[in-house]
N, C-alpha and C positions, 0 to 999 in steps of 0.2 A: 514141453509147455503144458500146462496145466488148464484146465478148464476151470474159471470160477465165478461163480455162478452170482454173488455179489462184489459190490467195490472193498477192497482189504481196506478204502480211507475211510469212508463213510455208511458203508455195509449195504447202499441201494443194491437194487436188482440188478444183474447185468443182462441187457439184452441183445447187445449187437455180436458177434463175434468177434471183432477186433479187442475189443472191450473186456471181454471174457479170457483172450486168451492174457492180453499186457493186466488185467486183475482191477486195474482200474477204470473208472466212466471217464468220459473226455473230460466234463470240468474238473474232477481232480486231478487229471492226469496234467489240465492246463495250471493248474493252481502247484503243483509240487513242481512242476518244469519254472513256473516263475520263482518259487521258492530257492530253487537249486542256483539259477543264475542270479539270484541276488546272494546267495550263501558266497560264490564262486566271486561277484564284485568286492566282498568284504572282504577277505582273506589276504594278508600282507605278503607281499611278493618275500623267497628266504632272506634276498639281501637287506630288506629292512626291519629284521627281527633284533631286535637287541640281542649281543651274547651276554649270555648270565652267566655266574661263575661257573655252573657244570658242562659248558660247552666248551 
């Protein structure tokens, strides 16, 4: 694990060590975790993907 010293999302300072070591501060790390399970909501299960002709 790497030590980083600001957030890789928003570039503040990192102070906490938990913080430091996962690279982001809590709000972004809250804010890309909501991102991800809203990505993961969207996403069409395989069987309801239309086959197109290259499948």
């Amino acid at each position: 694990m790497s030590d980083v010293r600001r957030c890789t999302v928003c570039g503040r300072t990192l102070r906490d060590p938990a913080s430091r070591a996962r690279g982001t501060g809590p709000v972004c790390a809250r804010k890309l975790r909501k991102l991800c399970k809203k990505a993961r909501r969207q996403l069409l299960p395989v069987a309801d993907v239309p086959a197109g002709p290259y499948l």
